[in-house]
N, C-alpha and C positions, 0 to 999 in steps of 0.2 A: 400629555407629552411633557417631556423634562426640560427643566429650563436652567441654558450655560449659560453661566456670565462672561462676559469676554471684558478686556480692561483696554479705556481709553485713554493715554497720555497727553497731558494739554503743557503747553510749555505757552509763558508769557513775556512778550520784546511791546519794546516804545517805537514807533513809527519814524525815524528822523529824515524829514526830506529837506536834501541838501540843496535841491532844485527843481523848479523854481522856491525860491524863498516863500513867496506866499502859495505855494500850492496846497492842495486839501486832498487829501490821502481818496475821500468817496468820490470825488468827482473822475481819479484815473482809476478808479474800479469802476465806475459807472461807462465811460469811455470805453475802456477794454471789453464789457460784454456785452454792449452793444455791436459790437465785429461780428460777422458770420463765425462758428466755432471755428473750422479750417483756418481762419485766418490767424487765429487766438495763439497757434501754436508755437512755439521758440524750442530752438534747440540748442543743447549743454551735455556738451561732452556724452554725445551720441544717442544721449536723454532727449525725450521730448515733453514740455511741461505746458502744461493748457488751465488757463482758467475755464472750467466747466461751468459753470453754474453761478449765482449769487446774486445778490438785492439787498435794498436798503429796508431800512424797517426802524422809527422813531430814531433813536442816538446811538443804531448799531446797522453795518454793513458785514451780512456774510457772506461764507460763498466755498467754493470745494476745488480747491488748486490737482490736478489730474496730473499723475505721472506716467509716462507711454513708456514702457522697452518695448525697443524694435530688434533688436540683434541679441545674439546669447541667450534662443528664449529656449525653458526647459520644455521636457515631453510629458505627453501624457499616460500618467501611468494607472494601472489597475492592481490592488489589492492581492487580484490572482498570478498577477506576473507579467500579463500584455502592456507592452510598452508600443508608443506609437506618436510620430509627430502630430503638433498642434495643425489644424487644418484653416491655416489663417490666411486671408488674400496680403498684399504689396504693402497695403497701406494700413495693416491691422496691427495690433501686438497688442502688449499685457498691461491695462490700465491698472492703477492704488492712486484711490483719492487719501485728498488731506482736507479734514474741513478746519475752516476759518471764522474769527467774529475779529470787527474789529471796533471798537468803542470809537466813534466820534470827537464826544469833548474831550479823552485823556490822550486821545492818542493811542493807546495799546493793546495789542492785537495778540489774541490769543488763537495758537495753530498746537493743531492734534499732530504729535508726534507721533512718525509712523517712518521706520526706516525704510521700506518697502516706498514712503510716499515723497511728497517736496518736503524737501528740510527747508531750515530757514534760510541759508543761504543762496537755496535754490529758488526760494521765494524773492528774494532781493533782486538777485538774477534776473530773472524773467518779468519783474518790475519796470526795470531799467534797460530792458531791452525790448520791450512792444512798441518802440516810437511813442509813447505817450509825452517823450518832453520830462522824464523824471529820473531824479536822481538818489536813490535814499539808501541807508542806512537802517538795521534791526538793532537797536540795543538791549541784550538781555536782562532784564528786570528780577535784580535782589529783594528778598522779603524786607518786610519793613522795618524789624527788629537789625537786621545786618545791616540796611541801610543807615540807619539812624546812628548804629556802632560807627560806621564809616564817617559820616557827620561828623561826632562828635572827635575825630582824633585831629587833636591839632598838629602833632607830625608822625610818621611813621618812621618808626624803629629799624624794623625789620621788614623783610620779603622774603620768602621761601617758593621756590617751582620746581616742581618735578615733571615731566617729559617725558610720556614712553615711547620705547624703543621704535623708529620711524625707517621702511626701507628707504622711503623718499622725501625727504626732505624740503621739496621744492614747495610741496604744500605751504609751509608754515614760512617760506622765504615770500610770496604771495599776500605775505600779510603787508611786507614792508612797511617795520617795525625794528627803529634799529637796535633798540635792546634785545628785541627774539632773535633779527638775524647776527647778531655778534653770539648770543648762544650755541647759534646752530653751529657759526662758522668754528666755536671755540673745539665742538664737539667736532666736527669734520676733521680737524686738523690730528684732534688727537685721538678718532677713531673711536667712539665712547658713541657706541650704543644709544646710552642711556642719559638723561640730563636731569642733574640734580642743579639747583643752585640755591645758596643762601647768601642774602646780601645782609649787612646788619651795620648799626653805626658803631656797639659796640661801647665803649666809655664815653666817645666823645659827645659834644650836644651837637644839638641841632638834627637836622630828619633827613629820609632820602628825598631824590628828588625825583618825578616823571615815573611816581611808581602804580599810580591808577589808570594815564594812558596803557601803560603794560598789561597791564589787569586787565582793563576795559579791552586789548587785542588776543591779547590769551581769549576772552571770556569770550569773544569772534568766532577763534578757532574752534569751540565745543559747539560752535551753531549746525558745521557739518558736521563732526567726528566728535563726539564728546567722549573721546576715553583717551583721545591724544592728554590731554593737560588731569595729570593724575593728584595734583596737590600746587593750590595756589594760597600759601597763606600771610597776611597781613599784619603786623604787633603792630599796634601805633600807642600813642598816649596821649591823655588829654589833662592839664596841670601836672596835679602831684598825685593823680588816684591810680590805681594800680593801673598795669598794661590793658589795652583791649585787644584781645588776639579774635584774630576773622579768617576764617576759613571759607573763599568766597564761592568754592562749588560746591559748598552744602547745604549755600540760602539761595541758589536761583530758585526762582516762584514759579512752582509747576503743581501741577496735578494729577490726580489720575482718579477716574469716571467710572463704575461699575457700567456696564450696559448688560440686561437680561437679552437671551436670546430662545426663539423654541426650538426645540432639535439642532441639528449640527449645520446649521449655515456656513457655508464657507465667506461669507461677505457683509460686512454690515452697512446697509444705503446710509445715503449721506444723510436724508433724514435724521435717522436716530444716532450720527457721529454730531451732526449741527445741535442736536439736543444736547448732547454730552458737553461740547465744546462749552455753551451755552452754561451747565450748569457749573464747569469748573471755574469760569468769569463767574457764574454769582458767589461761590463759595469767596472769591478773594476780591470782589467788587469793594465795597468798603476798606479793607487794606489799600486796595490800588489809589482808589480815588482821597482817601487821607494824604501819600505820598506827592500826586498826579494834580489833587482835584479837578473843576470840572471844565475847566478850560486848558 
């Protein structure tokens, strides 16, 4: 029998819990799947998103975040031409898991990207809303080479954004962020599509100012829709050595996972996505924990 390879996406965020201050990320995953499944369930925008599965296991907590559509679902069709609805009861629809690890001492949580599954936003979501008493934050996690460029600038030059074309804009007002929303508003006013912007200091000295919060809520925005922010780039300087130019959505720290498969599966169990996940954390383990280390 022939064997497909199918490709796993692994994207990597830092865990930030805003509340409580001393909270510990395992113990409200440990809470949460201790609940009957039914109970586990939260609903987002007519989404229904379930922790399914997971366990602790030495200085790592995984687990398989379940996405439910219930309404809009398609039919089932045949090769030959019969077409025919799904034969689903009240409380059935169309499950895509997303598997998870999340590392203990760094903090940073590696989720199989799966448009079909919980993004990370959805992931935050459904966090912060099981009653657990929690409040947190995903921040997306630059390679360490970008990181370290970033470091090193003692001011920034320049900033560059580009924006694609948005029917609704309310998304990104959502961020509240007041340098995105004077963007938008500037674009609103004048009917523009499209947003480009360049900020630069130009001859004079000195750097911008509040230009890595920006950064840091743009780089939010790519957690749902990553094709809304089509160029985010950075000149800064450090002394008298030449500029350091950073282009920050070309070092978020991702992955992607060969998985063998035999014949044409249409689904790959969570099993062998928790493997996947698993090995694109060990590929950049060492990177992360240089950055991170182990507390």
């Amino acid at each position: 029998m022939s064997l497909a390879r199918k490709k796993i996406n692994v994207e990597f965020y830092r865990i930030n819990i805003l509340y409580p201050q001393d909270g510990r990320m395992e113990d409200f995953f440990n809470k949460s799947i201790q609940n009957p499944p039914g109970s586990r369930n939260s609903v987002r925008e007519g989404q229904y998103v379930r922790l399914q599965e997971g366990s602790a296991h030495g200085q790592f907590w995984s687990g398989d975040m379940l996405r439910i559509r219930m309404e809009e679902l398609p039919v089932k069709a045949a090769l030959s031409g019969t077409v025919e609805s799904l034969d689903l009861e009240k409380d059935e629809g169309l499950g895509e898991g997303t598997a998870f690890l999340y590392h203990i001492p760094s903090g940073i949580l590696a989720l199989q990207r799966n448009r079909f599954g919980v993004s990370a936003s959805a992931f935050t979501h459904y966090m912060t809303h099981q009653h657990l008493g929690l409040e947190l934050e995903l921040d997306i996690v630059i390679e360490k080479a970008a990181f370290r460029k970033l470091d090193r600038m003692d001011t920034i030059r320049d900033f560059e954004i580009q924006i694609a074309p948005l029917d609704n804009l309310s998304f990104l007002r959502k961020q509240r962020q007041p340098s995105v929303n004077s963007m938008i508003s500037m674009s609103q006013f004048h009917q523009a599509p499209h947003i480009d912007v360049r900020l630069k200091m130009g001859r004079r000295k000195g750097g911008l100012e509040g230009v890595l919060e920006t950064a840091k809520r743009l780089l939010k925005i790519t957690e749902a829709e990553d094709k809304i922010v089509e160029k985010m780039k950075i000149t800064g300087v450090h002394g008298d050595e030449d500029p350091i130019i950073l282009d920050l959505l070309n070092h978020r720290m991702r992955e992607q996972v060969d998985v063998s498969a035999e014949g044409p599966r249409r689904t790959i169990p969570f099993t062998e996505r928790q493997t996947a996940v698993r090995r694109a954390w060990d590929k950049r383990q060492h990177e992360i924990l240089e950055m991170f280390g182990n507390v």
